[in-house]
N, C-alpha and C positions, 0 to 999 in steps of 0.2 A: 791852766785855766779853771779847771775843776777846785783847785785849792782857793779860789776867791769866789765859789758859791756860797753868799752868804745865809742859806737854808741850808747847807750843811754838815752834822753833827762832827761834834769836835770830836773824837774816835777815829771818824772815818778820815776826815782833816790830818790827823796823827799820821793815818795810814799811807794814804795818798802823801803826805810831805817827806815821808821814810823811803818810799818806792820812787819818788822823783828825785833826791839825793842820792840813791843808789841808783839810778838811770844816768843820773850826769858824773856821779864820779866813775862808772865803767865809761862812759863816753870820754871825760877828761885823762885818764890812764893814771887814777888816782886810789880807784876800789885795788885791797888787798890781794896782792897775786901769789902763786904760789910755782914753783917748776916740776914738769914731769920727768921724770927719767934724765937723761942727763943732758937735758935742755940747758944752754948758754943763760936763758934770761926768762925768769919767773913772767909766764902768762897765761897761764889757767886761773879763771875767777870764779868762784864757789857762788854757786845761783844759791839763793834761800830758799827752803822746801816750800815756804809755803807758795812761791812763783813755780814748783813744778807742776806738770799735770804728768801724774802716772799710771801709763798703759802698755801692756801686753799686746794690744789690740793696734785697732787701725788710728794713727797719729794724727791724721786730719779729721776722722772723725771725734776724736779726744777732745781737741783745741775747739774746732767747734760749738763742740755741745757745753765746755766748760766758757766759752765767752758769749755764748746766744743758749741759756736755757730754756727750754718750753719753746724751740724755735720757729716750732709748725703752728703754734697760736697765736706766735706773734710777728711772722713773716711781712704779714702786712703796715704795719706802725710804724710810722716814721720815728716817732722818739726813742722805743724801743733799738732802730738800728742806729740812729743816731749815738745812742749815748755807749756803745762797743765799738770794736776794730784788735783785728788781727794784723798786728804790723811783720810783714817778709823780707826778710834778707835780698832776693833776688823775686822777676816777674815769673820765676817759671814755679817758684813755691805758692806764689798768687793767681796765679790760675789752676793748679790742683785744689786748693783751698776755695775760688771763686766755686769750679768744674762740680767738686762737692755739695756746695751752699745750693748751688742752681740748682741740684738734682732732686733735692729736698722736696719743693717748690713743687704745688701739684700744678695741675695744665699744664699748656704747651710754654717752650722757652723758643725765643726769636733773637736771633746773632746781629748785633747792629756793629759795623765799622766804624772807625772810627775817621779813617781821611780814606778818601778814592782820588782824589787828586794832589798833583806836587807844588808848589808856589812858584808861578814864572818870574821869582823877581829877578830873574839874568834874562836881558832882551837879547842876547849875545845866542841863546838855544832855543828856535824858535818849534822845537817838533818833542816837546817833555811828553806829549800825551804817546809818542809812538816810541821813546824809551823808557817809558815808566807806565807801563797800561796797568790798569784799577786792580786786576788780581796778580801783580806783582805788588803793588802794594799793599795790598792787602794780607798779602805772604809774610810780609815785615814783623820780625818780634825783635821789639830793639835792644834786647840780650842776646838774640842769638849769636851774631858774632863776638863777644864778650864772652860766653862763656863756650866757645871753641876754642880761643887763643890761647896760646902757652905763654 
């Protein structure tokens, strides 16, 4: 979507249409692989330095401050957070990353849920509210059991 702003500059156009062909061809199983050790079947893909961020230091603080620079001045701006995003493999890397960003953030922070109730659409179990009461649901991280399983 970015490559069809027509404000802008051809550079950046180059840049963006280089990192979006190397996004789709590791998605397609088409970017250059290579084997490690005596791996059956070449799958290690060589990120390009200039997509690393490198630190000794703390890793969530890194990413952050390399994709929201100046991020305590411009906390509040919508275009500002609009035009970034940190995309995670898994919710539990997006909530260290969220648990991060919030802390930032002066004042107070207030935890909103997001469902307290279950959809009755089975007329067949007429008592959902007394085996699903709000702080079981609200318990709910819908990775957890995903990433217990073997």
């Amino acid at each position: 979507m970015r490559l069809l702003n027509p404000s802008l500059e051809e550079s950046k156009r180059d840049e963006l249409e280089q990192f979006s062909n190397w996004v789709l061809a590791i998605g397609d199983g088409t970017a250059p692989a290579e084997r490690k050790g005596d791996e059956c079947e070449a799958s290690w893909v060589t990120i390009p330095d200039g997509l690393l961020i490198h630190t000794d230091g703390d890793k969530i603080a890194a990413i952050v401050f390399e994709v929201y620079p100046d991020f305590l001045m411009n906390y509040n701006n919508p275009e500002y957070l609009a035009s970034r995003a940190i995309v995670c493999p898994n919710n539990i890397t997006v909530d260290e990353i969220n648990d991060f960003i919030v802390s930032l953030i002066p004042g107070y922070s207030v935890h909103y849920l997001s469902c307290d109730t279950i959809s009755k659409s089975s007329e067949h179990i007429p008592d959902f509210d007394v085996l699903y009461p709000t702080e079981f649901l609200n318990s709910i991280n819908s990775l957890d059991s995903a990433c217990c399983s073997a």
